[in-house]
C-alpha positions as CSV (number, residue, x, y, z in Angstrom):
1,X,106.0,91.6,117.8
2,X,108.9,93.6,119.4
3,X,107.4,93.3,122.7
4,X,106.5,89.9,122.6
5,X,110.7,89.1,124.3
6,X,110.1,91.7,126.9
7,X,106.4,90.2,128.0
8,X,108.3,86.7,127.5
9,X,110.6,88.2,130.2
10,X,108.3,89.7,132.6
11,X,106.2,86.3,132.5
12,X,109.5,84.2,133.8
13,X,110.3,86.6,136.3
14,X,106.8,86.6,137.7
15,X,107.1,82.9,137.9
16,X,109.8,82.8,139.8
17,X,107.5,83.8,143.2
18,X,105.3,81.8,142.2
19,X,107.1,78.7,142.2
20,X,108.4,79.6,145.7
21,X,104.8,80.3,147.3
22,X,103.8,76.7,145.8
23,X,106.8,75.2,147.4
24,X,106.6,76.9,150.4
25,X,103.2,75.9,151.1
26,X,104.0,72.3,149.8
27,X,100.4,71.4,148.5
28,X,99.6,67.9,147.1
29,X,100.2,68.8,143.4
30,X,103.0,71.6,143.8
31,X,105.6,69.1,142.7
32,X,103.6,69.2,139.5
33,X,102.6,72.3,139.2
34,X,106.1,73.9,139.6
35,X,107.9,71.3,136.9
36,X,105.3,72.5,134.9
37,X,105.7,75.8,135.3
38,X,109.8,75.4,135.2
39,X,109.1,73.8,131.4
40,X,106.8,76.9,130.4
41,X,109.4,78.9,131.8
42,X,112.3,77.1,129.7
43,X,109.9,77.8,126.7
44,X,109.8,81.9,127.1
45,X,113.6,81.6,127.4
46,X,114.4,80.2,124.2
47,X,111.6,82.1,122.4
48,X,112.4,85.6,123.8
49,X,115.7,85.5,122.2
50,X,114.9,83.6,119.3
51,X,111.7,86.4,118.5
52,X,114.2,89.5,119.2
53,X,116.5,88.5,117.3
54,X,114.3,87.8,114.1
55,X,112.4,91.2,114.7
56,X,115.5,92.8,114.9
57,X,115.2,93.8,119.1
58,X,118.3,91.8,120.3
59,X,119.6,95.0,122.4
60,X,122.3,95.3,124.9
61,X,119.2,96.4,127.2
62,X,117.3,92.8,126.6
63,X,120.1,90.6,126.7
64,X,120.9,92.2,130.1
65,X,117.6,91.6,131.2
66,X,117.2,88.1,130.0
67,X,120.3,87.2,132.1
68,X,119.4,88.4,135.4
69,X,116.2,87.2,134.8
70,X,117.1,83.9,134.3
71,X,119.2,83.9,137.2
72,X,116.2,84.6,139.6
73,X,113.9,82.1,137.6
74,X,116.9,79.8,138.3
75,X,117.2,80.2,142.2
76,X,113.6,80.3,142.6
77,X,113.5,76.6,141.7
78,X,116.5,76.2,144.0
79,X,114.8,77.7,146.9
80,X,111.7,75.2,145.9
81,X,114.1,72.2,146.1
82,X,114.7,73.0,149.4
83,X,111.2,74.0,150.5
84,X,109.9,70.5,149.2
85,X,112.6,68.4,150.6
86,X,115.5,70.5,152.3
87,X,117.2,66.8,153.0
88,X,118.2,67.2,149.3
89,X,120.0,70.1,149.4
90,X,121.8,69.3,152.3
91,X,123.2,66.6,151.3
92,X,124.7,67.7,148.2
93,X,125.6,71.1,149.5
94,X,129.1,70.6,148.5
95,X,128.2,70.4,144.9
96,X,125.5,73.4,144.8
97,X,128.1,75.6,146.5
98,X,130.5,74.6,144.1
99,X,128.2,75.7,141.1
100,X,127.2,79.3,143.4
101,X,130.9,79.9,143.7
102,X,131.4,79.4,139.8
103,X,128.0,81.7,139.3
104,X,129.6,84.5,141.8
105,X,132.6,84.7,140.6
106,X,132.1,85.1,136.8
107,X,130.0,87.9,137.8
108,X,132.4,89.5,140.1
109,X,135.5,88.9,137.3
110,X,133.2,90.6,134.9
111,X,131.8,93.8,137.4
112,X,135.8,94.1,137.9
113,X,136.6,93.8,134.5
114,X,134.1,95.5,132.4
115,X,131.9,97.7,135.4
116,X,129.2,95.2,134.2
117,X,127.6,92.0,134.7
118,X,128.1,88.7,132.6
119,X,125.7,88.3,129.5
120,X,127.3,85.8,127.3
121,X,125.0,83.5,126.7
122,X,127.3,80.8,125.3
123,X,127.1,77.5,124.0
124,X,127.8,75.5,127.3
125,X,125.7,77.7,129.5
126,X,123.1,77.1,127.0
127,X,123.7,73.3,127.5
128,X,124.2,73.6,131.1
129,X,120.8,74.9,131.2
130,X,118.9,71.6,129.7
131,X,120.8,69.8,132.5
132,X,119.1,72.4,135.1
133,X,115.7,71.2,133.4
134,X,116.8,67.5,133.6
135,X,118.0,67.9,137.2
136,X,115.5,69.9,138.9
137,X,112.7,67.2,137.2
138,X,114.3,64.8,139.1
139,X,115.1,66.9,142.4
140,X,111.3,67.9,142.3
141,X,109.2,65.4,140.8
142,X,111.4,62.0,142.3
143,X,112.9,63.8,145.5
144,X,116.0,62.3,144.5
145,X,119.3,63.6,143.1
146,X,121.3,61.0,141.2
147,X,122.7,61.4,137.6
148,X,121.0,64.4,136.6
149,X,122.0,66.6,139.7
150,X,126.0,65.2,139.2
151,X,126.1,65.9,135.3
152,X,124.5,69.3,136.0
153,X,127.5,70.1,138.6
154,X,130.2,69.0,136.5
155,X,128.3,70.7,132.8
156,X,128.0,73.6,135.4
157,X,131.4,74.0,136.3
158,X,133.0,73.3,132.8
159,X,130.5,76.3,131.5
160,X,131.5,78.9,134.3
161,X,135.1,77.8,133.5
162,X,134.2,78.8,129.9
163,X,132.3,82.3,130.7
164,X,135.1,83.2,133.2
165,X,137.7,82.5,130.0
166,X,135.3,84.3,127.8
167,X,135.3,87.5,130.2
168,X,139.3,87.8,130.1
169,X,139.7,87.1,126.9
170,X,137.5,90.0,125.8
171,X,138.6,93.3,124.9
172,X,135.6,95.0,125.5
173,X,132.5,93.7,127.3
174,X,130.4,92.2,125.0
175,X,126.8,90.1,125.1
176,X,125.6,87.2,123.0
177,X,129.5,85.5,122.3
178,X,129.0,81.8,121.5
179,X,132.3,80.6,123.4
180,X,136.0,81.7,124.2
181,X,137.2,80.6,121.3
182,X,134.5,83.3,119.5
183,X,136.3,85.7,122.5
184,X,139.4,85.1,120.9
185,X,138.4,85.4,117.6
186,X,136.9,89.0,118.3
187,X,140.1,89.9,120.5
188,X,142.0,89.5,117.5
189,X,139.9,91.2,115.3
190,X,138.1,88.9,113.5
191,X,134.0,88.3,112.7
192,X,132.2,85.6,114.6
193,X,129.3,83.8,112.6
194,X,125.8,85.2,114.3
195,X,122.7,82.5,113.9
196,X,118.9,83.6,114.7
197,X,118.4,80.4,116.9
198,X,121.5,80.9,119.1
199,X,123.1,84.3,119.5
């Protein structure tokens, strides 16, 4: 059981090229196949965590690796957006720098900070996640943007905002804090409440 997280991590990362070569070659069903690999994917993420923590493997070392590897499962789907219709990303290239900015700049505020990258896992950035899901079903499986890709933006920015304020608030780098009000709380010496499903 206590490598089940770390195969559930190796298996997103490997999907990540995986989803690029089906884009990339742009075959009849890839729209399919990579939304369904995107929700398997989104599966191993929340089990990973869920299963360390419950077998008592939640280490700094995981949670590390969890993050960057949900940043390159992330931009694989990105890069497959642009493979399949690179009209799309074009046109709302104002809002997906917006959100790279954001995603660069909490990690350079924490390698500054703390000689380390971001692994807070937080509430919002949990959240901001499902609207990734949401989005990219639509950016893949309609070719369209809309709603989904606009509430993913604005979720996206409120939840770097969030990480960012979690990051200076700290006193010591930290992985797994809910929010930064739970940054806060630690600053100032106090416990924050730790559930099996979320941190």
């Amino acid at each position: 059981m206590k490598t089940i997280p770390y195969i559930l991590i190796a298996i997103r990362f490997i999907l990540a090229p995986i989803i690029i070569l089906l884009a990339y070659f742009k075959g009849k069903v890839s729209g399919f196949f990579i939304l369904s690999l995107m929700y398997f994917g989104l599966l191993t993420d929340i089990f990973d965590g869920i299963i360390a923590r419950k077998v008592g493997v939640s280490s700094e070392k995981l949670r590390r690796l969890d993050s960057q590897t949900d940043l390159v499962f992330w931009l694989s789907l990105g890069f497959a957006v642009y493979f399949l219709n690179p009209d799309l990303i074009k046109d709302e290239w104002i809002g997906i720098l917006l959100i790279l900015s954001m995603e660069a700049l909490c990690y350079i505020i924490s390698i500054l900070k703390f000689k380390k990258e971001t692994c807070t896992h937080a509430f919002l950035s949990k959240m901001w996640g499902i609207s990734l899901l949401i989005a990219f079903t639509y950016l893949i499986g309609f070719q369209e943007a809309g709603w989904a890709f606009y509430l993913t933006v604005i979720l996206g920015f409120i939840a770097h905002i969030d990480v960012i304020l979690i990051i200076l608030i700290l006193p010591k780098w930290q992985y797994d804090v809910p929010s930064s009000y739970h940054a806060w709380r630690i600053r100032k010496g106090k416990s924050i409440e730790k559930t099996v499903l979320f941190n």
